[in-house]
N, C-alpha and C positions, 0 to 999 in steps of 0.2 A: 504494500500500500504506500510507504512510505518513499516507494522509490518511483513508481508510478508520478507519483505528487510533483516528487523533484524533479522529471522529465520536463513534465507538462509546464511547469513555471519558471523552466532554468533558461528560459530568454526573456525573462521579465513580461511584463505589463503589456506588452505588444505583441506579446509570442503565437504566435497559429501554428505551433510545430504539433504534430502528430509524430506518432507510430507507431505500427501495429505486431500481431504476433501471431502466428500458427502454431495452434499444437496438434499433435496426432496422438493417437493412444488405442491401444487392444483390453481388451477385459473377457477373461475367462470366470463363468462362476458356476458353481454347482450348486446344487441342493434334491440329496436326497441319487435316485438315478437322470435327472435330469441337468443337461448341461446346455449352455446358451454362452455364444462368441458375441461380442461387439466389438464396432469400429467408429469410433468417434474423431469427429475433424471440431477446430475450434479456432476463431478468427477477430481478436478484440482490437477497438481504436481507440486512442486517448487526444482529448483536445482541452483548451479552455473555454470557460461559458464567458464570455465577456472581459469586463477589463476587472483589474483589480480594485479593493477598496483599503485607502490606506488607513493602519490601525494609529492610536496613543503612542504606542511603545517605538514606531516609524518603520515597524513591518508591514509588509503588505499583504491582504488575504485575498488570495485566488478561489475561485471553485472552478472544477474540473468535474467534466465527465466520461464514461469510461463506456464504449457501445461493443457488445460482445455476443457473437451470434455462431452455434454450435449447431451440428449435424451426428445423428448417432444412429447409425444400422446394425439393427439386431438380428440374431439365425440361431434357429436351435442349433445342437450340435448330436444331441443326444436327446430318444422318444422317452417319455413319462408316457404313465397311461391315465394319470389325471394331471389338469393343469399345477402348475408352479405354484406354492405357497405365494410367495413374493411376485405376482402377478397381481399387486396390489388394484391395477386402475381396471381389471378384469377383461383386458382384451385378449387373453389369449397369449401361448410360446408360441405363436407361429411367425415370420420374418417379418418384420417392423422396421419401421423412419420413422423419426421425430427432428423437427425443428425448434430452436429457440432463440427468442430475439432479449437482451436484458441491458439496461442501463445501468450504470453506478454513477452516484454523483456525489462530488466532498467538496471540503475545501482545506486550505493547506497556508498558512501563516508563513511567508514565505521573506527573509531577510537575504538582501543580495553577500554574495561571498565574502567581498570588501568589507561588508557593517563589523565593525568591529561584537556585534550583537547575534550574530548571525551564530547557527548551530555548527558551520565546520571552523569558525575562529572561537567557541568557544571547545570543542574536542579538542584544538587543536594547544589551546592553555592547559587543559586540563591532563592532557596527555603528555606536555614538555612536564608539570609541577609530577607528573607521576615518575619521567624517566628523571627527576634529579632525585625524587628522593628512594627510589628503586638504587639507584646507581650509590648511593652513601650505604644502604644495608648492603648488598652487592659486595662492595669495597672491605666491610665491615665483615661478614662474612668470609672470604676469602685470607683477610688477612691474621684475624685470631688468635692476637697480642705475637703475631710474628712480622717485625717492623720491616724486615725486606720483602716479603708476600705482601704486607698492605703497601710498600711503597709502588712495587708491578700492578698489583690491581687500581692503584692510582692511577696510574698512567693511562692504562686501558680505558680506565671509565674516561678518563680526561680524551684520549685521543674518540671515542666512540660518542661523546657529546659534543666535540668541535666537528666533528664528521656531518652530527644531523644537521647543526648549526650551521655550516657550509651549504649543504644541498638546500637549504630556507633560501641561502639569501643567492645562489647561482640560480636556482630551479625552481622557486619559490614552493619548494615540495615542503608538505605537512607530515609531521612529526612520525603518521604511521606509515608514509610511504619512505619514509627515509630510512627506518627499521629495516621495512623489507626489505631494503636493497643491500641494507649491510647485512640482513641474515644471509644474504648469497655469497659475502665476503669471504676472500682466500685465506686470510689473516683467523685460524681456528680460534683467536678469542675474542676479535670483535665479532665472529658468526655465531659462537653459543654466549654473547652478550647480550645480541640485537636480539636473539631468539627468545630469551628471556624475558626481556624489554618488551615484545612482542606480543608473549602470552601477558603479562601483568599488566600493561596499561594499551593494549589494542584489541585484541581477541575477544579478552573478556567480557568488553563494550560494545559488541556485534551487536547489531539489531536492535540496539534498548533507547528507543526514544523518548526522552531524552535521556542521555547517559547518567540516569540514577546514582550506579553506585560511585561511579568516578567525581561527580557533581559532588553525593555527601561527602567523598574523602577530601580532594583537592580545592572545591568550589571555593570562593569568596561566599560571605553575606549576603551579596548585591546579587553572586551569579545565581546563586539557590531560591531568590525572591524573583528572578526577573520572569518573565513571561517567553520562552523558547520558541522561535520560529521555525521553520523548517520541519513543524510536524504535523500530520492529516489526524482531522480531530474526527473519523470515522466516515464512512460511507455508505448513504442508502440508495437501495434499488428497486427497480421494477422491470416486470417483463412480462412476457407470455410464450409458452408454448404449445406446438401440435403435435401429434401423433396419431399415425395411419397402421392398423397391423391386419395383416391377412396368415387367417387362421384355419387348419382344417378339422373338423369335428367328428370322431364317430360314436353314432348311437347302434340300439336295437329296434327293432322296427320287430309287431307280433305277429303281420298277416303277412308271407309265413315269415316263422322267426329267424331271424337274420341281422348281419351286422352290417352298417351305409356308412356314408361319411358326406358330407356335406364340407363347403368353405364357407367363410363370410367374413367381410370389410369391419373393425371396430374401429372407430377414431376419438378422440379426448384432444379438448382446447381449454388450457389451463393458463390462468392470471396470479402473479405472485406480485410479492413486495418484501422488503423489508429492510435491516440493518447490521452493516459490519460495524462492531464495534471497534474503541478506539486502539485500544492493543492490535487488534488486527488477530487475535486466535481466539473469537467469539462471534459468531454471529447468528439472528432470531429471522426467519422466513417463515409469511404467512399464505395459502393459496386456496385458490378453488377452482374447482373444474367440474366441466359439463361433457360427459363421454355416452359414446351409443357403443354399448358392449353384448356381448355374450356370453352366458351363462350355461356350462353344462347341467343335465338334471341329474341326477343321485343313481349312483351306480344300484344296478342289480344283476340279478341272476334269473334267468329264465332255461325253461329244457323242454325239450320236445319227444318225440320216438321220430328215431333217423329213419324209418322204414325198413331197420335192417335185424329181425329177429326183434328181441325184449332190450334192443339197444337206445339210449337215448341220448340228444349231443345237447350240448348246453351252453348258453354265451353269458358271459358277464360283461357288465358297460352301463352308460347312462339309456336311461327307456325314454325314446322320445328326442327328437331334436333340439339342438341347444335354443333358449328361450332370447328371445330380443330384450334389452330392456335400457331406457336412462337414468344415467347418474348423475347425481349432484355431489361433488365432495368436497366439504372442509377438510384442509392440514393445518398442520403447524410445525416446525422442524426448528432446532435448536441444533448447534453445530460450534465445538470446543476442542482445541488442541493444546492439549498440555504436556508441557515440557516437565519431564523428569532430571533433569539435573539444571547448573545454573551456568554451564557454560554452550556456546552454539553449537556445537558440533556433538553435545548429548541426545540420547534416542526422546523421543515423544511419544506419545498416544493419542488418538483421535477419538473422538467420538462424538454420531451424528442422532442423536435418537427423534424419531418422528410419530407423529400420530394422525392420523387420516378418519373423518366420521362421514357415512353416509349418511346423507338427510334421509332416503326415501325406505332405505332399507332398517334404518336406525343400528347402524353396526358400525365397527371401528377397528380400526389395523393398526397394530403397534408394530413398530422396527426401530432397530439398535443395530445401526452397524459402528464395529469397533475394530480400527483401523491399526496397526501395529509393526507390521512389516514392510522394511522399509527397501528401496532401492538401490542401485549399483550411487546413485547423489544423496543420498541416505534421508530421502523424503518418502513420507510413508505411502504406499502404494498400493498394499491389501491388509484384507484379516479377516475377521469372523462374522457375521449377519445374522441375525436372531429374529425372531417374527412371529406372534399370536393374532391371528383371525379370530375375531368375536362370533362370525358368521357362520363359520366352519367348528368353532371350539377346537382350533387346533394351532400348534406350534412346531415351528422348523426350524433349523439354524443350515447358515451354508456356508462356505466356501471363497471369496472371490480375490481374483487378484487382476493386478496390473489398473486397478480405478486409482489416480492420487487423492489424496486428504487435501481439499479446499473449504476455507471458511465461505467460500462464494458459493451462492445455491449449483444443483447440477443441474 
């Protein structure tokens, strides 16, 4: 979210820069003996809504908005011989399209690089007051009332702070890229210095707007009271989608007893909205949709005499062909990522839980997918699905992989 923001506003007040983004993705999921492949395409733009408005504090606040429209084709993979649990909007495993069009819109408090107020001139104090007083424990360390080991690690720390101090003022490079270049250094002690320097006052500050913990260590007074630009104070959205699935059905039929199958077209057009909150790993989506579906009828058992002696053949299935009917359905979907440890490169866990009410039918779909495993960029990309139909009295869990964990609806 955060980085979005700062695209969209990093040519200031006048800026009309766009850019957009393709992603592609497969998802395999099972439940139970049945398995179903997708393939999803997905295509966002980002722009500014007009001009800025300038704040008190002589930052200026942007709103942006973010237009993102996906494509997903579904195919079974593998026959069930009753539909999928998780065939919530009840069109059937048969091969499906769906479309979706969705806006995001924020706004983003935005201080040019030069303000001395701005968010990378204050990282950028707060991360030199970290390497000097890193650099005295360091020294301190090392030397361990041995006066010629602390006078070498003198040195070092001396020669590896005139170093970052040099690339400021040639390259006008900030304090964590001047790290990185000395962690790549030949000199094996300014490379596990900088590496140091690295983890304790850059790494650790990944992602945390505003930089919390470094702000309570190093901050001034003033910088702890001031109001931070450079941060998106959350984003809501709206949208809608379609989906077309063609399905094939088989029943029994009594006159004579025998098993048929039939196709038939189901579609659903669904309106959402809702809100990413300001962390960015919380967000509340509400919807509804209006679908023309199909309903198999309740499996039985029928048996006949095959004509052949005292023999008789017997079919099991739904009796009767599947039933037409419209839906109406409220959701609500809550969607949370949480970090289990306190550095960026620790694992997390997702979880989306939802709840879906039909008006007509008066029944309700609960699901819990719970996201876990992660990928070769170590973003979580599958895990476990859980699911009780009030309609059916019944529960499943499945399988999926290759979906990513997004605070953004899907």
């Amino acid at each position: 979210m955060k980085e979005q923001a700062t695209n969209i506003v990093a040519g200031g007040a006048s800026s009309s820069s766009t850019f957009g983004n393709l992603a592609r993705s497969i998802n395999i999921e099972t439940s139970g003996t049945e398995t179903t492949a997708s393939v999803s395409f997905g295509f966002d733009r980002s722009h500014p809504l007009g001009g800025g408005v300038r704040n008190a504090d002589g930052s200026t606040r942007f709103r942006f908005a973010t237009d993102s429209i996906g494509i997903v084709a579904t195919a079974p993979l593998g026959k069930n011989d009753k539909p999928s649990l998780f065939d919530f909007d009840k069109l059937g495993d048969g091969t499906s399209l769906s479309i979706s069009a969705v806006r995001y819109v924020g706004s983003v408090n935005y201080q040019p690089a030069s303000s001395a107020d701005s968010l990378p001139a204050l990282q950028a104090r707060l991360q030199n007051r970290c390497i000097d007083a890193q650099l005295i424990l360091w020294v301190g360390a090392e030397g361990r009332g041995d006066t010629a080991k602390e006078a070498l690690a003198r040195l070092v720390a001396t020669e590896l702070r005139a170093k970052v101090d040099r690339m400021k003022l040639e390259r006008g490079a900030a304090p964590e890229f001047a790290l990185g270049e000395l962690a790549k250094s030949e000199d094996a002690r300014i490379k596990a210095l900088a590496g140091t320097l690295l983890l304790h006052c850059v790494e650790v500050e990944n992602n945390k707007i505003p930089p919390a913990g470094m702000l309570a260590t190093y901050g001034t007074d003033e910088e702890k009271a001031a109001k931070q630009g450079d941060e998106p104070t959350g984003l809501w959205f709206f949208g809608g989608r379609g989906k077309i699935a063609r399905t094939n059905y088989e029943y029994l039929v009594q006159t004579p007893l025998s098993k048929t199958d039939v196709s038939h077209t189901g579609y659903k057009i669904e309106a959402f909205g809702g809100r990413v909150f300001d962390s960015g790993r919380k967000s509340l989506t509400g919807s509804f949709a209006y679908s023309r579906a199909y309903t198999a009828q309740d499996e039985v058992q029928l048996c006949e005499p095959n004509g052949v002696g005292t023999q008789i053949a017997c079919f099991t299935g739904p009796l009767g062909a599947p039933a037409r009917a419209n839906r109406y359905t409220l959701a609500g979907e809550f969607r949370w990522l949480v970090p289990l440890g306190a550095l960026p490169g620790d694992p997390s866990i997702g979880f989306a839980p939802r709840v879906s009410y039909e008006i007509k039918s008066n029944s309700a779909w609960f699901e819990l997918p719970v996201y876990f495993a992660p990928n070769s960029d170590k973003a979580l990309n599958g895990g476990l699905r859980f699911a009780f139909d009030t309609e059916k009295d019944d529960f499943a869990f499945g399988l999926f992989v290759g979906v990513p964990f997004s605070v953004f609806t899907n």
